[in-house]
C-alpha positions as CSV (number, residue, x, y, z in Angstrom):
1,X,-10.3,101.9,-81.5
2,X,-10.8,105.1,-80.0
3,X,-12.7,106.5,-76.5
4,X,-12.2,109.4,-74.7
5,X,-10.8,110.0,-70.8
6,X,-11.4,113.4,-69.0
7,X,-7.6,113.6,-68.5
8,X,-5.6,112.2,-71.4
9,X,-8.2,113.1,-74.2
10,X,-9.3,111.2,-77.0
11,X,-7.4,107.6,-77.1
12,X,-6.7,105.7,-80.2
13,X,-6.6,108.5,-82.9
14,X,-4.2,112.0,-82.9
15,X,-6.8,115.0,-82.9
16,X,-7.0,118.8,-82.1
17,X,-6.9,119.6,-78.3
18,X,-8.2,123.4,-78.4
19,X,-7.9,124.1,-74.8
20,X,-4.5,123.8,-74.7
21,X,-3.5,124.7,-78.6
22,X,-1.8,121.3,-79.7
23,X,-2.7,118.3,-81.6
24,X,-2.2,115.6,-79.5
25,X,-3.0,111.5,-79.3
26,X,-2.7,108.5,-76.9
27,X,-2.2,105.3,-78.7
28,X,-2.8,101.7,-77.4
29,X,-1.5,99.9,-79.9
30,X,1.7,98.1,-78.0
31,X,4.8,98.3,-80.2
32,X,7.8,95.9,-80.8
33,X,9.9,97.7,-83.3
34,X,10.8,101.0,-84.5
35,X,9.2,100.5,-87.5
36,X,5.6,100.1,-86.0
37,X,6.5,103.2,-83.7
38,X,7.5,105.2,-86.8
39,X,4.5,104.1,-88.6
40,X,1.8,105.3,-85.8
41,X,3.9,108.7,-85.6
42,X,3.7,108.7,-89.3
43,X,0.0,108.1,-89.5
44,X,0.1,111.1,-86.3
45,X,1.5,112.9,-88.8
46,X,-1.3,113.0,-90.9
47,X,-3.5,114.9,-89.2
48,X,-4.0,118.3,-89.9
49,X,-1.8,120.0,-87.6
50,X,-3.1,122.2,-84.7
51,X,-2.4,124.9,-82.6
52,X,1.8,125.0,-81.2
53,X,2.6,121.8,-80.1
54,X,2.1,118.4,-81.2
55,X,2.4,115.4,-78.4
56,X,2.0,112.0,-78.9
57,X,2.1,109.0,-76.4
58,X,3.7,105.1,-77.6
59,X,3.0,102.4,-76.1
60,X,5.9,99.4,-76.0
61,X,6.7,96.4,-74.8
62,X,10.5,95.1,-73.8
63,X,11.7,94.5,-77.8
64,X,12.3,98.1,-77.6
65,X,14.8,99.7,-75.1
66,X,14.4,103.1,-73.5
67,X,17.8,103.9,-75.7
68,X,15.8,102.9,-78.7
69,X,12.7,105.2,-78.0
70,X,14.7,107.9,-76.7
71,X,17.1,108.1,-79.6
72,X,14.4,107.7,-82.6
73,X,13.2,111.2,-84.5
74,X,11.2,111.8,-87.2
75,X,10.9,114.8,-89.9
76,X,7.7,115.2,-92.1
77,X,8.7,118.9,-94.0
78,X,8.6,121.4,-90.9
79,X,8.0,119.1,-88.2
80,X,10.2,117.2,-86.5
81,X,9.1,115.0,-83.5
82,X,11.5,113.6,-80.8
83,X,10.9,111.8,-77.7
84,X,10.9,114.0,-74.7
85,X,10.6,111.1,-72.2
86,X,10.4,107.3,-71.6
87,X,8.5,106.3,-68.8
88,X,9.1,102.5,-67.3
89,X,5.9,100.5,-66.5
90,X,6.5,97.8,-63.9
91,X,5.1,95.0,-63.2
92,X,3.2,94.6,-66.3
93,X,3.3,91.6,-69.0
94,X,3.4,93.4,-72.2
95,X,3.3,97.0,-71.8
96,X,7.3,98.0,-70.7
97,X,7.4,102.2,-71.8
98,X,5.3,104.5,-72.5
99,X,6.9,107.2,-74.7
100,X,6.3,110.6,-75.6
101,X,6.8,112.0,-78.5
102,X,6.9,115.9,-79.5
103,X,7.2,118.7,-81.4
104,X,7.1,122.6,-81.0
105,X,6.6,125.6,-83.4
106,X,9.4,128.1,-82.7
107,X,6.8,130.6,-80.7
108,X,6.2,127.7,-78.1
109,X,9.8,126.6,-77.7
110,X,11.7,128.6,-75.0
111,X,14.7,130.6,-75.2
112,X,18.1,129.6,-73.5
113,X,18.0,132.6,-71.2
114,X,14.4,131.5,-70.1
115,X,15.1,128.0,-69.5
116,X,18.5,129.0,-67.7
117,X,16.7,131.0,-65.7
């Protein structure tokens, strides 16, 4: 299932966001186990690859801690995605997280000095 929202993009699918150079996607399929979060970010993966920055969103429910999420990477060749933030969602029966999941090419990560600064 996929639709579109004006702020979070295309849901459902990863795709090429060319106003802000990244291949991005938001999915809705709520997750209970690593293995079904590493097999969305895998099929993520597949996508041709576009612009700097690659962001994807996770849905998941209370099987999975924030440790979990937080701590889980993945490398496909020169990519390598880790999660950038878990965000709680209260007060609803299934969804518990929503994490985010990322990777940079070197020209869009910032140097020390910068971020120190």
């Amino acid at each position: 299932m996929k639709t579109q929202n004006p702020s979070i993009g295309t849901i459902g699918m990863a795709y090429a966001d060319q106003v802000n150079n990244r291949t991005k996607g938001f999915f809705i399929g709520v997750h209970g186990s690593l293995a079904e979060v590493r097999s969305t970010l895998a099929r993520a993966l597949e996508v041709p690859r576009f612009g700097s920055r690659e962001t994807y969103r996770i849905l998941a429910d209370g099987r999975l801690s924030e440790a979990e999420l937080k701590d889980l990477q993945m490398v496909i060749e020169d990519r390598r995605l880790h999660c950038e933030a878990v965000v709680p969602v209260r007060h609803h029966d299934i969804v518990a997280h929503i994490a985010y999941y990322a990777h940079n090419n070197p020209e869009r990560s910032n140097s020390v000095t910068t971020t120190s600064q």
